[in-house]
N, C-alpha and C positions, 0 to 999 in steps of 0.2 A: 504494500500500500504506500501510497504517497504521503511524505513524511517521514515513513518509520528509520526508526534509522539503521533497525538490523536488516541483513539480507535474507534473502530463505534458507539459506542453510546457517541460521541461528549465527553468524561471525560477525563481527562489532564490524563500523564502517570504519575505515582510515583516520578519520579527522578523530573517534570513538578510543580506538585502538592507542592514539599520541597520549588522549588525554590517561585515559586509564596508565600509562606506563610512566605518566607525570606522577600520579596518585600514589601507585606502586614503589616508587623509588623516593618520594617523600617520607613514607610510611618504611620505607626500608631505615632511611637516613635517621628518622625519630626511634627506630628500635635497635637500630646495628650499636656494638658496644666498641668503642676507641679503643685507639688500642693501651693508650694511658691508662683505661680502666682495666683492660685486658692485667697489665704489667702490675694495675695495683693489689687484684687482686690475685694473683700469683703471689706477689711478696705478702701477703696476709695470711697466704694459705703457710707458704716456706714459715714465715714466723709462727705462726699457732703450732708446725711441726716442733721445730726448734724449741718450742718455749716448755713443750709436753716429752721432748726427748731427755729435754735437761731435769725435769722434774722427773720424770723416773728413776735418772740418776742422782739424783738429789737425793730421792727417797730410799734408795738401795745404798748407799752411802749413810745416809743417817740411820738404817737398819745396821749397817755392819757396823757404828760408832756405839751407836747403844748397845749392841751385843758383847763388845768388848769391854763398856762401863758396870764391871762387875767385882766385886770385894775380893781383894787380894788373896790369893789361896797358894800361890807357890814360894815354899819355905825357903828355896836359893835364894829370893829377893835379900833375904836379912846377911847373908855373907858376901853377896855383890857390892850392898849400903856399907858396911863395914870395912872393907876392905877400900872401898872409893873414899872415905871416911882417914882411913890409914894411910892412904895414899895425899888428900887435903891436909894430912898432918905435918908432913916435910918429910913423913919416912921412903918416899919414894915410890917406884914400881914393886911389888914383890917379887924377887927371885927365888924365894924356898918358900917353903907351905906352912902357911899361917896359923892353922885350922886343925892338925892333926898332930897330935902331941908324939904319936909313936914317928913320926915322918917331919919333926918340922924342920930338920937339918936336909931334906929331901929338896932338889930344885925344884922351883915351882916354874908354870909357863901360865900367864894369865895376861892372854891377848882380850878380855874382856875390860882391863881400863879404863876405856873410854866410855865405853857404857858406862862402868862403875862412876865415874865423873859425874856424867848425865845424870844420872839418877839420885845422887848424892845431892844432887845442886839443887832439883827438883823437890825431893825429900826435903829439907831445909828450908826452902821456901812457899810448902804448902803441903806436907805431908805426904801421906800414902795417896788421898783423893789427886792431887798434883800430877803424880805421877801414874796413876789411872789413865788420870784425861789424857795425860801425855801419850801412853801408850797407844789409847783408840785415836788419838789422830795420826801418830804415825803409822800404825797399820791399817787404817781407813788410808790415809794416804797411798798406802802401797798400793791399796787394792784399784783405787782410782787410775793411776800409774800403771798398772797393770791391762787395765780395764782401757786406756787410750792406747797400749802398745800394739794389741791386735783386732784385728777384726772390723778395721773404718768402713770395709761395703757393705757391713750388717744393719739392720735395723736395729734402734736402742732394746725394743722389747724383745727382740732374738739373743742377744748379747744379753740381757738381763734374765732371761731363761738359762742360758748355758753358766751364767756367774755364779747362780744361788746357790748351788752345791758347792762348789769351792769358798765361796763365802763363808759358809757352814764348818768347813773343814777347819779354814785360818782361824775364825773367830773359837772353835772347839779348844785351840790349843795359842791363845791368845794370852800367855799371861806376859807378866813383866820382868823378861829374861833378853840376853843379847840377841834372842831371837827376831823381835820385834824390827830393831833393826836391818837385820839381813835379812827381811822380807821387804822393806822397802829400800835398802841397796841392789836385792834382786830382779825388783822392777823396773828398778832404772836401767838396769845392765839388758833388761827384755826389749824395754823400750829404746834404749840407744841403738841394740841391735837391729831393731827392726825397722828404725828410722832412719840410718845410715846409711841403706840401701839408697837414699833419696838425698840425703846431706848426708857426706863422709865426715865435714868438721868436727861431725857429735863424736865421734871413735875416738875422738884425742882426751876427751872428758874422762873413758873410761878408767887410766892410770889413776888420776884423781879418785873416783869412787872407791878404788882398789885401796890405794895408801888410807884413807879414813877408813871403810870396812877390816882391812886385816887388824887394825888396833880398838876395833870392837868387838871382834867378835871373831870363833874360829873356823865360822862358816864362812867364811872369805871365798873360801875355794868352788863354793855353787857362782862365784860369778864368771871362776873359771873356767866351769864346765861350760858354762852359756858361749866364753870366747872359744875354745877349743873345737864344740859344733860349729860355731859360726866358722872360723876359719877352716874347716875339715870342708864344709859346704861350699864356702868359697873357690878355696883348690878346684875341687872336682865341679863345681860349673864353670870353672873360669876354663881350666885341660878339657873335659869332655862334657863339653854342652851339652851334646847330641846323642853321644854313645850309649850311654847309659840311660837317658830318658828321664833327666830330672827336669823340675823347673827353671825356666832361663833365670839368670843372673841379671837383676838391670844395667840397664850401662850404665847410671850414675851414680852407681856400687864403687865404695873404692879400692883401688889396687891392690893387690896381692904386697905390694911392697908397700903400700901404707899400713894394712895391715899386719905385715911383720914389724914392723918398727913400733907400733902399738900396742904387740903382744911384748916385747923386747922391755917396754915400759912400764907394762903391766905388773912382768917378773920381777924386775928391779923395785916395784912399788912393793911386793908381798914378802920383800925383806929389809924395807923399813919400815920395823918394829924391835922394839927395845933387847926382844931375846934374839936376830937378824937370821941364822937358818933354822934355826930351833923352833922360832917360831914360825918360818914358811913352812916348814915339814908340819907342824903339829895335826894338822888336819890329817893327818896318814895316820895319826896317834886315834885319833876319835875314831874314823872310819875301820880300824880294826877292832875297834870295841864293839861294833855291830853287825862285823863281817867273820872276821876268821877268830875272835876273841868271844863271839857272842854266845857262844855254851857257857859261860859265866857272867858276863855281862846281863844276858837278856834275863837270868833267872833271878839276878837282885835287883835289877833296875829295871821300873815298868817302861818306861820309856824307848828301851833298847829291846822291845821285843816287837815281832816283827805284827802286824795287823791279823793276822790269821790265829796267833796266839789269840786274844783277845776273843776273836769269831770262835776259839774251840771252848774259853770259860764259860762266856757270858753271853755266846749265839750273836745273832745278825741282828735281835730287833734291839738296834742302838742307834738313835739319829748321826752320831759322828761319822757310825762306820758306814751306815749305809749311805751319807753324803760322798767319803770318800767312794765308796766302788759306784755309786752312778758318775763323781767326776769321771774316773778312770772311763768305762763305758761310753761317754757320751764323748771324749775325748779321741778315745779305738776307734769310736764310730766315724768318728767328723774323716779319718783317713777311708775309709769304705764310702762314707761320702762323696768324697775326690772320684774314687774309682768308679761309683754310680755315672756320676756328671762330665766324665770323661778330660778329667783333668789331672795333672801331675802334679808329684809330690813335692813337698819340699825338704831336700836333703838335713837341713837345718832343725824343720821339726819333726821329722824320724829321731834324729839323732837327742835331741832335745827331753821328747817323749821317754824313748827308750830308758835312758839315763836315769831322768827323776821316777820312772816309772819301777825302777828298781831301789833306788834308795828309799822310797817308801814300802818295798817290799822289804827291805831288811830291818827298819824300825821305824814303829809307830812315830817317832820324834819327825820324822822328815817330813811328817802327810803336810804338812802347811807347807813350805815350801814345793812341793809335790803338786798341791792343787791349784796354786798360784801358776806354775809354770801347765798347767793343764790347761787352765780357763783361757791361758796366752792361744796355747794349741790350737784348742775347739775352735776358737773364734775366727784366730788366721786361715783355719780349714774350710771352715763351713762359710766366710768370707770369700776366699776362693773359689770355692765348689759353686756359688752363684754370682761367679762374672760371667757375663756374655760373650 
């Protein structure tokens, strides 16, 4: 009909057709989103991530502080205090044994010092409670420490799943001994490790940790073991990349010959201490107490018996121990992982695993340390296992 302005076959006319596509692209323009709004609300989303990743670490963190604010219960404390005490007094380091009347003409090696310091100073300035809180931030610190060394392509809440058990373990055996210490020098030595691969400068720090750690304590030599994987891993990806089927080496790994000069400082640092080879060897003294000496050792010292003792007295339903065998487990797994996902290992944390995974077989005393360097494991593993 005349007038209309559609055709017979129902299609808008030309002049019909303009306008409407005027209408249309109005109507686009008043709803399409900028792209400023685009970008603003991407940074709203990245911050509300961030703000709720860090709060669950917040809260896993102030879970492991409180669990380690707990009343004093191991009785070396009071010969440590004493002895740091003796030593504030001008009598010096001790060289013979203080404490045992049939033995006091006997040498003594007491690479604990410096703890003894610490804690003395601490003690005097706020008692036992002082030296509590001390305690749970320096091993809340570790775990922190530990907890950035591996595992950066996980999510917070997957990394907070694989921590809890190891968490469990440290805080189990948390008291206020040189221990405390050499679990947050062992984090650092996880973390320089594992960040050196990307900045070598950090590897020059490690001497440094080495010279303070050996004059605290006589577990010095777990940071050694960390260098001796590291550089065993090194060797063989830097010789046979290929051959063997490990994981590549980064390029911005350092040298073979930075890392010898490293280690070279490292050795040098583990005998300045007051007793100089007496006290680098002393660690071979302890590690036969729980190894070739442990038929006597493990039967008076509960400490020195190995975790299955424990499992044959008193059975499995015990939260410590069964935090310890699910770290282990979850730790095994994370390499079965790898081999699911069709990815390779890392020379480093074989070597790593295997190690700690044995001195917690030979005595209960190591599981903290043990599951520190586990949770490092699991995380770098199952971090791996889901890159693309």
């Amino acid at each position: 009909m005349k007038g209309d302005k559609r055709t017979r076959n129902g299609l808008d006319q030309p002049g019909e057709t303009s306008l409407n596509a005027k209408r249309s692209k109005r109507l686009l323009q008043r709803n399409a989103i900028s792209p400023s709004t685009t970008n603003a609300a991407l940074e709203a989303d990245h911050s509300a991530v961030v703000f709720w990743d860090r709060t669950l670490l917040a809260v896993l963190l102030l879970w492991t502080f409180l669990g380690l604010c707990v009343p004093l219960a191991d009785t070396d404390f009071w010969w440590h205090l004493k002895t740091g005490e003796w030593i504030l007094a001008g009598n010096g380091i001790p060289y013979v044994d203080l404490y045992t009347f049939t033995d006091s003409d006997k040498p003594w090696i007491d690479l604990h010092w410096g703890f003894q310091l610490l804690i003395t100073g601490l003690y005097h300035l706020g008692g036992v409670p002082l030296v509590t809180l001390a305690k749970g931030v320096i091993i809340t610190a570790a775990v922190a420490i530990g907890w950035h060394a591996g595992g950066s392509g996980l999510t917070t809440w997957k990394k907070a799943a694989i921590w809890i058990p190891p968490i469990i373990c440290i805080v189990g055996r948390g008291n206020e001994r040189p221990e405390m210490l050499s679990l947050l020098f062992l984090a650092l030595w996880l973390w320089i490790a594992r960040r050196s691969d990307q900045r070598p400068g950090l590897i020059w720090w490690l001497p440094l940790v080495t010279l303070v750690w050996v004059n605290c304590h006589a577990l010095f030599i777990l940071g050694l073991v960390v260098g001796v994987c590291y550089a065993v891993d090194a060797v063989v990806r830097t010789w046979w990349p290929r051959q063997l089927g490990w994981e590549p080496r980064p390029a911005a790994a350092p040298p073979l010959r930075t890392i010898w000069i490293a280690a070279g400082l490292i050795g040098l640092a583990c005998f300045l201490n007051p007793y100089f080879e007496e006290g680098a060897l002393f660690p071979w003294t302890l590690y036969r107490k729980f190894s070739v000496e442990k038929a006597f050792y493990s039967q008076n010292i509960g400490e020195f018996q190995p975790p299955i003792e424990f499992v044959r007295k008193f059975g499995i339903m015990n939260l410590y121990l069964i935090a310890e065998l699910l770290t282990w487990m979850v730790a095994a797994f994370s390499f079965v992982w790898l081999l699911l996902a069709k990815r390779r290992w890392s020379l480093f944390r074989v070597l790593m695993f295997a190690g700690y995974s044995h001195l917690a077989w030979q005595a209960s005393r190591n599981t903290n340390v043990f599951a520190l360097v586990a949770g490092f494991v699991a995380c770098e593993n199952f971090a791996a296992g889901s890159q693309l």
